[in-house]
N, C-alpha and C positions, 0 to 999 in steps of 0.2 A: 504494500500500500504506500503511495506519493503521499506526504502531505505536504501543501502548499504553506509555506511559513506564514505568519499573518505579522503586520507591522505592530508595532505599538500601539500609535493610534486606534488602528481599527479593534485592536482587541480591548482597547479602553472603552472607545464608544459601543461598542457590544455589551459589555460589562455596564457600561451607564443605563444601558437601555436594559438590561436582564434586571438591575437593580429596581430600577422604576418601574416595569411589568409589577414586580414582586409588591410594590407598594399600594396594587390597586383598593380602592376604599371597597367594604363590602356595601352589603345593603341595595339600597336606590340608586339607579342610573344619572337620576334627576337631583342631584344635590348641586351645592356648589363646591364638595370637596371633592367628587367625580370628573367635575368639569375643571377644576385645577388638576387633577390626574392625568388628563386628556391634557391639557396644554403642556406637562412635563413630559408626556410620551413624544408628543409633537416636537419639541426640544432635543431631544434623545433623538429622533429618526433623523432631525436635521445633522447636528452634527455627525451622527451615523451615515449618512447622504455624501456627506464633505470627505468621506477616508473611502470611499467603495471603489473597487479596482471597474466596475464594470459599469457604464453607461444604462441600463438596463436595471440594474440593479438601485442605481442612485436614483433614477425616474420611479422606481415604485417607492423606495425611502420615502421621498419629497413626497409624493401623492399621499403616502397613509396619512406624512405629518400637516399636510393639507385635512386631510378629512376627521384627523383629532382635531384641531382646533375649528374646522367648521363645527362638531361634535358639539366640542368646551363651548363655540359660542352661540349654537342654540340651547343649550342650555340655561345658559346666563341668561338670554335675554326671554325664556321660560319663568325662570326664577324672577326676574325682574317686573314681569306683566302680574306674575303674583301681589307681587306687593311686599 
């Protein structure tokens, strides 16, 4: 079996993002400690985006960390029309 060394970087940002997975709130979708969950994931893909050897790879990064923070900010403004 090859294995492909991995940089520093990318295996930090992997570890950021394994970390922050780990930290998802339990409970309701619809809080605003979920939707801070979601903007920290989106954080973590980015910089996970910034170290990816592969074009393809970095296009889907960007997109999830695109579609956490669209997530985070329906939420909030959920939370918000609540009152």
């Amino acid at each position: 079996m090859n294995l492909v060394p991995v940089s520093p970087e990318l295996r930090a940002a992997l570890e950021s993002l394994r970390k922050v997975r780990s930290e998802k709130p339990g409970g309701e979708r619809d809080t605003e400690s979920f939707a801070a969950w979601r903007e920290s994931i989106a954080e973590a893909l980015d910089a996970l985006a910034g170290v990816l050897g592969y074009p393809e790879d970095r296009q889907r990064a960007t997109a999830e960390a695109a579609a956490a923070r669209a997530e985070s900010e329906r939420i909030r403004a959920a939370l918000d029309q609540r009152g």
